[in-house]
C-alpha positions in Angstrom: -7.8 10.2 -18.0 -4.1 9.2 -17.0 -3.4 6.4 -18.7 0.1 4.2 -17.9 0.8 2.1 -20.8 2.7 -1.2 -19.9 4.4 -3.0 -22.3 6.0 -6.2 -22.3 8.5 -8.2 -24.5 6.3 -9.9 -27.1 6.0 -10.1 -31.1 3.0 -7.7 -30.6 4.4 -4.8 -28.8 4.3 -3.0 -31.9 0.6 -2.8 -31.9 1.2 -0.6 -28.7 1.7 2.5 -31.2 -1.9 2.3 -32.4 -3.1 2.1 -28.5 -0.9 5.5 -27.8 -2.3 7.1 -30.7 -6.0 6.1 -30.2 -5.7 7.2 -26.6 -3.6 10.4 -27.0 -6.2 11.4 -30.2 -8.8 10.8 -27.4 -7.7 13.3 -25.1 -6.0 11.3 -22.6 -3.0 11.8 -20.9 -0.6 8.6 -22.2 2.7 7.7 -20.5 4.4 4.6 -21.6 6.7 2.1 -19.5 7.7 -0.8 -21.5 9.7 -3.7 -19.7 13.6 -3.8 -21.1 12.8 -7.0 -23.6 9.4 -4.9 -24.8 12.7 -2.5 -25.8 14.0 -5.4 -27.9 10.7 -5.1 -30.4 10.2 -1.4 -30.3 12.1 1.5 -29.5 11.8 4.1 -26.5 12.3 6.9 -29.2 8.7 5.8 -30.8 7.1 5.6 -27.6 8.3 9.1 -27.0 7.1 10.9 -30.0 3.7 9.5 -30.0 2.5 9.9 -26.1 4.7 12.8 -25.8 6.1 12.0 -22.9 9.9 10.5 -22.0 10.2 6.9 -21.3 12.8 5.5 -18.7 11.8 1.9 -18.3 15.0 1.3 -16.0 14.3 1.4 -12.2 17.6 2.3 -11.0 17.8 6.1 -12.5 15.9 8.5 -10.9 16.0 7.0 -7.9 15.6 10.1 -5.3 12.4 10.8 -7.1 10.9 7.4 -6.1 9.9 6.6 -9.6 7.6 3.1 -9.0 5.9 5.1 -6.7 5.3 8.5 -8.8 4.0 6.1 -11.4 1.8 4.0 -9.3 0.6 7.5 -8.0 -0.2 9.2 -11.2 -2.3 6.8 -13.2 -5.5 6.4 -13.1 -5.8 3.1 -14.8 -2.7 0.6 -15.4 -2.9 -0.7 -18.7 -0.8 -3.6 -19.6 -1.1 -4.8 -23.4 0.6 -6.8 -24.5 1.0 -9.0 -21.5 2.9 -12.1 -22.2 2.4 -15.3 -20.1 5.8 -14.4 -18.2 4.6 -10.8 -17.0 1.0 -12.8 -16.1 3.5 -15.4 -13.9 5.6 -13.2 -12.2 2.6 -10.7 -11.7 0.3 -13.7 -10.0 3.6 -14.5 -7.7 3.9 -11.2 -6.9 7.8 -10.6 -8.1 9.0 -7.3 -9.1 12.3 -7.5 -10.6 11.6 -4.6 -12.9 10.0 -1.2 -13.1 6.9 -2.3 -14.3 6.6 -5.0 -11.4 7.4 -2.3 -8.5 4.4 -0.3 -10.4 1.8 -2.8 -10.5 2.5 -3.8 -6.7 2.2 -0.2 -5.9 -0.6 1.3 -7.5 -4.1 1.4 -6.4 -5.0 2.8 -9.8 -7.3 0.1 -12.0 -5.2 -2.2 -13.4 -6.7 -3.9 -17.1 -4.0 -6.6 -18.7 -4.5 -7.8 -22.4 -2.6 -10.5 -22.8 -0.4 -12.0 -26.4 0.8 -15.2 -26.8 0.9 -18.7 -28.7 -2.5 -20.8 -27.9 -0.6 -23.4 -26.1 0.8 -21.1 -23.5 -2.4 -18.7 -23.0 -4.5 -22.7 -22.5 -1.5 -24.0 -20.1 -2.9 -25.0 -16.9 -0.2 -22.4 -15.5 -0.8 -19.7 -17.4 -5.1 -20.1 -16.6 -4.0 -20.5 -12.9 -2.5 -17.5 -13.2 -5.2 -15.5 -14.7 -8.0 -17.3 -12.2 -5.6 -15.4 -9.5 -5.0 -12.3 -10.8 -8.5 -12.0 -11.8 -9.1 -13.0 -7.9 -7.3 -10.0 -7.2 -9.4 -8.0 -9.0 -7.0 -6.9 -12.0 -9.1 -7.1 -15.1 -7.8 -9.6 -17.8 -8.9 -9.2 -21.3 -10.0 -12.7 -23.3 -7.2 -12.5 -26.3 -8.9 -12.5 -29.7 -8.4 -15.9 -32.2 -6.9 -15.5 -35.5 -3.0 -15.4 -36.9 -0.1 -15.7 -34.7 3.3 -15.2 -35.3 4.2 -18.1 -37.2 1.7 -19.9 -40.1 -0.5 -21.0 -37.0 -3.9 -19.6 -36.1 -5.7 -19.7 -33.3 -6.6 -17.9 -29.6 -3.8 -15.9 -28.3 -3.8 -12.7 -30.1 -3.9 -9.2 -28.5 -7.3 -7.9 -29.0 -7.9 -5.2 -31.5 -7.0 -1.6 -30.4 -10.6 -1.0 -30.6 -11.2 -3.5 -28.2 -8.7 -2.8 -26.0 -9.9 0.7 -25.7 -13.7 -0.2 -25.4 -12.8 -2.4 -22.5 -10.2 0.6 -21.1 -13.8 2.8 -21.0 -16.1 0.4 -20.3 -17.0 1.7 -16.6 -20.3 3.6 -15.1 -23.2 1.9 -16.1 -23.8 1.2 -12.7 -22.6 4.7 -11.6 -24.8 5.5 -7.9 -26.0 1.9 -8.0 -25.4 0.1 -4.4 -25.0 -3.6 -5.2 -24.6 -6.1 -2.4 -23.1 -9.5 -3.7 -23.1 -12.5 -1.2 -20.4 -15.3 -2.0 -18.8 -18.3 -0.4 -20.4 -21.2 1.2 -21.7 -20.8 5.1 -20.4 -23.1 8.2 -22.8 -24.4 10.7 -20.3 -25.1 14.0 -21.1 -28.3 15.4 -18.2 -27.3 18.3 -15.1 -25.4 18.5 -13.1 -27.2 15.1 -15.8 -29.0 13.2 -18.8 -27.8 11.2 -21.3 -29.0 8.3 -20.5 -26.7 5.4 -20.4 -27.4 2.0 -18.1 -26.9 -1.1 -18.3 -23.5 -2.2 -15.3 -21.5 -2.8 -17.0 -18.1 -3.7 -15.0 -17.7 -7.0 -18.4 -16.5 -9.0 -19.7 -14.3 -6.3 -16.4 -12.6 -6.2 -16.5 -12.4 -9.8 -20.0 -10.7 -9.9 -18.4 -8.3 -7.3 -15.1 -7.7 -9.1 -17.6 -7.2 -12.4 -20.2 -4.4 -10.8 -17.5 -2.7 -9.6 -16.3 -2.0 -13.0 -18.9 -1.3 -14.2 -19.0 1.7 -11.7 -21.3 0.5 -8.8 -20.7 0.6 -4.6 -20.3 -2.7 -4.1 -20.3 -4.7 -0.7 -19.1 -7.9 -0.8 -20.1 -10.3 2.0 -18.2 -13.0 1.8 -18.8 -16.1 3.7 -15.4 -18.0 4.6 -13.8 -17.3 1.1 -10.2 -17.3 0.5 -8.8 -15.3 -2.2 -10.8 -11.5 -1.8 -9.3 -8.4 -4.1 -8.3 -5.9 -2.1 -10.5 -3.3 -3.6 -13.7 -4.4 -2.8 -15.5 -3.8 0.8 -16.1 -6.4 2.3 -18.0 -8.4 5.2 -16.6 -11.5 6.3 -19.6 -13.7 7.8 -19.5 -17.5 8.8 -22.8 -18.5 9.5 -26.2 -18.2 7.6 -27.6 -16.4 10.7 -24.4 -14.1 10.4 -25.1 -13.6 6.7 -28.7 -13.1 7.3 -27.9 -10.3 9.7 -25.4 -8.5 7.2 -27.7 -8.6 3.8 -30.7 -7.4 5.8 -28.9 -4.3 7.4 -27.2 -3.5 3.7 -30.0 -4.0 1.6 -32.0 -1.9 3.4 -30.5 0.7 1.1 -29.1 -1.2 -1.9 -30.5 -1.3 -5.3 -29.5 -5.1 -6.0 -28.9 -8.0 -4.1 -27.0 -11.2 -5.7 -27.1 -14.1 -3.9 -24.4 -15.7 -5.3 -23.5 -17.9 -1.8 -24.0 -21.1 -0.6 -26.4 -21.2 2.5 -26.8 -24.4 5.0 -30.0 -24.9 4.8 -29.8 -26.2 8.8 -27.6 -25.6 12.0 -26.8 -27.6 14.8 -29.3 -27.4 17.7 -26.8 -27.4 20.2 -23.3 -26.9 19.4 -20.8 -28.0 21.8 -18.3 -25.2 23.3 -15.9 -27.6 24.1 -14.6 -30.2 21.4 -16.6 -33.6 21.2 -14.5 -36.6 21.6 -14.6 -39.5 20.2 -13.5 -41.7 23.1 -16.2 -40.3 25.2 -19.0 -40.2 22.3 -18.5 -44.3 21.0 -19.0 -45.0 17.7 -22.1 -42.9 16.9 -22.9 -39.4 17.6 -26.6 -37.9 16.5 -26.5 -33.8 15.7 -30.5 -32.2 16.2 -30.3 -30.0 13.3 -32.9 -27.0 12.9 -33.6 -24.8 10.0 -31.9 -22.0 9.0 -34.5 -19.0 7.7 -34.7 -18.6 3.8 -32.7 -15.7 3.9 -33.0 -14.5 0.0 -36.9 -15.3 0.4 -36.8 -13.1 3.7 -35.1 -10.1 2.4 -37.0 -7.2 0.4 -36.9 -3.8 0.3 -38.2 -0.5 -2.2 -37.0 -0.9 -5.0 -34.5 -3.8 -4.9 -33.8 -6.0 -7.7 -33.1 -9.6 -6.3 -30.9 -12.2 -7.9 -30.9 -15.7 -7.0 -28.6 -18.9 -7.3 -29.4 -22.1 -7.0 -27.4 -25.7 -7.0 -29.8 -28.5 -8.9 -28.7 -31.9 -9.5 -32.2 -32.4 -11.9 -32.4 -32.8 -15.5 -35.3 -30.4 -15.3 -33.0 -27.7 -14.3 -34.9 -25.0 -16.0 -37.7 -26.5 -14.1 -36.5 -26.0 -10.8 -34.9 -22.9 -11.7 -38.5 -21.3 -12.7 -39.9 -22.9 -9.0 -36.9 -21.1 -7.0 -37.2 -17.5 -8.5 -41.1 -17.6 -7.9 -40.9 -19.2 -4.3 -37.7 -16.5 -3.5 -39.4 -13.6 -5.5 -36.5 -13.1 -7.6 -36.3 -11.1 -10.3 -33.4 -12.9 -11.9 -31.7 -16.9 -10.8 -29.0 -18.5 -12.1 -29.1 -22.2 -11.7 -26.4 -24.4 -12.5 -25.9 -28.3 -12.6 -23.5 -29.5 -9.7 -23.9 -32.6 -10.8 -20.5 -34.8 -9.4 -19.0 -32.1 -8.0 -18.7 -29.8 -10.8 -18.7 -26.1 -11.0 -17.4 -25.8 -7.1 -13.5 -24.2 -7.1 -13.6 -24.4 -10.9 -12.9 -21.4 -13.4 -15.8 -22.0 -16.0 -19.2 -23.0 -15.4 -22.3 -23.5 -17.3 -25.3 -21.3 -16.2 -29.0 -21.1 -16.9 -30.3 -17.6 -16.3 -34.2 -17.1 -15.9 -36.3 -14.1 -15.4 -39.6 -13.2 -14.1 -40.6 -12.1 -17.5 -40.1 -15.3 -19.5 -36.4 -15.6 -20.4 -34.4 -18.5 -20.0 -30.8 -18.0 -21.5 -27.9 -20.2 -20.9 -24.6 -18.8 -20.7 -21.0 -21.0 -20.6 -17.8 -19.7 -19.9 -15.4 -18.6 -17.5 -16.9 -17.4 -14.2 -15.8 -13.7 -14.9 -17.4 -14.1 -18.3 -21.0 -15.2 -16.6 -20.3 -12.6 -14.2 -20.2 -9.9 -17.4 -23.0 -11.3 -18.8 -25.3 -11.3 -15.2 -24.1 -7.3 -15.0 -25.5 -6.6 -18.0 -29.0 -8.3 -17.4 -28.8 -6.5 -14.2 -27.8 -3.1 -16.1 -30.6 -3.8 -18.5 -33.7 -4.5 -15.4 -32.6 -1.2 -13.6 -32.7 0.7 -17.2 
């Protein structure tokens, strides 16, 4: 494998000798591009001697080869460790003021980040915006490990052990030749040309499952139901309504080995939506909607073969309850339920899950979505054997 070895300016670029020599001992093909302040901890004549290969981190020489774009070219997986919370900022906004930058904008290659920092800065509200994006995006961010920092402080921000690092490098193809389809979003019922009952889902987790099953080496087909943010490596369906979803998931999953029904679904439609927009000086002060039901699209949908997954939105105290109810009724083979309670979980980062099976198994997971997302991938990985 052709491995591009980022490095940024941060107390623990040193530790990106033992990552060269673990990967070059390996077999792999190492070539290192630290940023000029990674330069400031650790020299380029290092780097050279142990991937083998010259380093030129400065993007004005060389310029008639196109060097961002040879680079972006060559790899087959970006790996950026460490990555400080300034490289995670500019990164998420899309600047490229260096070499580095101009690579990571080009390259269609993987792209896994293991960030380094101080606790305060990795738990800053801007530097966890900035990882919700670029995880969004579909660049893989590794959780930093807990224990000493630079100073006399402990806590989480350290980069990862180089075992780590690499396990997470080569952690791909346990859903090699699967076909997962992952639903995601929340749908919109028109009611006429610019209004519509909906509901508050923002997709984040079914994206996440997407963004998760991909690495781990599956075709995935994302159909995403009026969600923003969507990485650009995924394929994907964009639907509105649940009749539009409907239509999509029973023409992929004809085929597919797993279906995750991670979106939202109105669970009714307007009767008879307007084509022309509904005023309120002509309507007075009240305005009655017939609403009919939508099918029960996850409930609907089978196929040879297919391993279902379920979601469902309680606001009960008997959650595992109700989640038990929904996976018989939908003949699921797995559901996560979560409490919605108040508003949470919708648009947020970390959620609580409860996970139930149709062999028994009720496990409850908390975390950040990508981390439920990991842990659902595995169950999955597990159930197809």
């Amino acid at each position: 494998m052709k491995v591009l070895l980022g490095i940024t300016g941060g107390i623990a670029a040193y530790k990106a000798t033992e990552i060269i020599r673990a990967l070059t001992e390996s077999g792999h093909d190492v070539r290192v591009l630290p940023t000029q302040n990674a330069l400031r901890f650790i020299g380029a004549t290092t780097l050279e001697a142990l991937s083998h290969n010259v380093v030129d981190a400065d993007l004005y020489t060389d310029v008639e080869s196109v060097k961002h774009i040879e680079l972006a070219q060559w790899a087959d997986v970006l790996l950026v460790a460490p990555a400080t919370a300034s490289f995670l900022a500019r990164t998420a906004s899309g600047i490229a003021d260096d070499l580095l930058g101009n690579v990571v904008l080009a390259t269609k290659a993987r792209v896994v980040v293991a960030p380094a920092m101080h606790t305060e800065m990795w738990q800053n509200d801007a530097t966890t915006a900035n990882v919700a994006t670029l995880r969004a995006r579909g660049i893989e961010v590794i959780e930093p490990a807990s224990g000493r920092l630079t100073g006399s402080d402990t806590g989480v921000g350290r980069l990862p052990e180089t075992e780590d690092i690499i396990a997470a490098l080569m952690a791909t193809g346990t859903l090699s030749g699967k076909h997962v389809v992952v639903s995601a979003g929340g749908t919109r019922e028109p009611i006429d040309p610019v209004r519509f009952i909906g509901n508050y889902s923002s997709g984040k987790q079914g994206v996440a499952i997407a963004v998760a099953a991909q690495r781990a080496g599956a075709q995935v087909t994302l159909v995403a139901a009026n969600v923003e943010v969507l990485p650009a490596s995924l394929e994907v369906v964009r639907v509105e309504t649940a009749l539009e979803l409907e239509a999509a998931l029973k023409g992929l999953c004809v085929k597919a080995d797993v279906l995750v029904m991670a979106a939202a679904v109105a669970d009714f439609r307007v009767a008879n939506r307007s084509d022309s927009k509904l005023k309120k000086s002509t309507l007075g002060e009240s305005l009655n909607l017939e609403l009919v039901a939508n099918p029960d699209i996850l409930k609907g949908i089978s196929g040879a073969g297919l391993l279902k997954v379920g979601f469902a939105a309680e606001t009960s105290e008997n959650l595992e309850e109700f989640a038990k109810f929904k996976l018989a009724s939908k003949a699921c083979n797995l559901l996560v339920a979560n409490d919605v309670s108040n508003g949470a979980v919708f648009g947020k980062d970390e959620t609580n899950v409860l996970i139930v099976d149709d062999k028994g198994l009720a496990l409850k997971v908390a975390g950040t979505k990508t981390h439920i997302a990991e842990q659902l991938i595995d169950m999955i990985t597990d159930r197809l054997g």
